[in-house]
C-alpha positions in Angstrom: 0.0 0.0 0.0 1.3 3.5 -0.4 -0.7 6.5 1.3 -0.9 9.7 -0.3 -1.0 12.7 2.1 -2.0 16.5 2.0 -1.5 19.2 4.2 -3.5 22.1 2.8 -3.9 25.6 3.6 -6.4 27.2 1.4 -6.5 30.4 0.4 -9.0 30.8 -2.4 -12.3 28.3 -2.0 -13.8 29.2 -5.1 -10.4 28.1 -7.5 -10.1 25.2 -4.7 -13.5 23.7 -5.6 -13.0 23.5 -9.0 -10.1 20.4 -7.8 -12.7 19.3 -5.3 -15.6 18.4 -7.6 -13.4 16.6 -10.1 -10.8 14.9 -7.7 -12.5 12.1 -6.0 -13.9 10.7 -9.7 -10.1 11.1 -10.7 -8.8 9.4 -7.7 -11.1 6.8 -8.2 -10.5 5.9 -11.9 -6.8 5.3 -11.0 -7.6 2.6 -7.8 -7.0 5.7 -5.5 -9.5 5.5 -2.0 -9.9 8.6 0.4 -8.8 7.2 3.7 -9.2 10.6 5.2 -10.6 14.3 4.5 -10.7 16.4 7.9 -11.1 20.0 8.0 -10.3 19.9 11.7 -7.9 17.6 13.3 -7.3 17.6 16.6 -3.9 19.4 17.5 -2.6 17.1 20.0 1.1 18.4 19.9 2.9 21.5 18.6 1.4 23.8 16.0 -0.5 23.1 12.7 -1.2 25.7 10.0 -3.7 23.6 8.1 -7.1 23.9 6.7 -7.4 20.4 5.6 -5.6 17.0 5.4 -6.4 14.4 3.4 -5.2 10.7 3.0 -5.9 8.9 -0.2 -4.7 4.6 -0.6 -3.4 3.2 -3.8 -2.6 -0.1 -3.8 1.1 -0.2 -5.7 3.5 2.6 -6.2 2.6 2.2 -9.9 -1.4 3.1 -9.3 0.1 6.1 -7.5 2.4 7.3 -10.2 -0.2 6.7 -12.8 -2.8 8.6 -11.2 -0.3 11.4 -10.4 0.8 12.1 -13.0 -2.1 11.1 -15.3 -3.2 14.2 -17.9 -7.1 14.2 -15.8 -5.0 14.9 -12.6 -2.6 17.2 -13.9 -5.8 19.3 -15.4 -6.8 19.7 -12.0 -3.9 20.1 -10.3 -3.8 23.9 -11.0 -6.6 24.7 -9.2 -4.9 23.0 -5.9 -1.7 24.4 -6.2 -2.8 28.2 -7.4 -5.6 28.3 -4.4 -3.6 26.6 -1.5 -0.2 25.8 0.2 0.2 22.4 0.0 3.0 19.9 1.7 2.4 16.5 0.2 4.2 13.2 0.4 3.6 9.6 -0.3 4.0 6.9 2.0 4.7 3.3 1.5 2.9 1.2 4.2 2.7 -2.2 5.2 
């Protein structure tokens, strides 16, 4: 399994839901599964500057890549990264 993860500080909620309505049908068509979307974690140590994270499951590496960088996700793409500060990274799991 590798895990996905977003750390997202939006800025602009109108560009940002433009992503949003498309992403999860994306995510899908390329074996990815929201694990997690949470507006409001709870902080249980230090500081966290975050609107949203979000954890999304693919099953190989491969289904990851693929779906990254896909042309329907990069088409979206844009409207996360010019509405937001994101940090992402991709985990493997076990």
């Amino acid at each position: 399994m590798h895990y996905f993860v977003a750390q997202i500080k939006i800025h602009d909620h109108k560009t940002y839901q433009k992503y949003v309505d498309k992403a999860g049908e994306i995510f899908s068509k390329y074996n990815g599964e929201y694990l997690v979307v949470d507006d409001h974690p709870e902080i249980i140590e230090g500081k966290w500057n975050y609107d949203r994270t979000v954890i999304i499951r693919f099953d190989t590496k491969e289904d990851f890549n693929t779906w990254y960088h896909s042309k329907d996700y990069q088409g979206i793409l844009k409207y996360r990264l010019s509405s937001s500060i994101c940090d992402t990274i991709v985990l493997k799991g076990k």
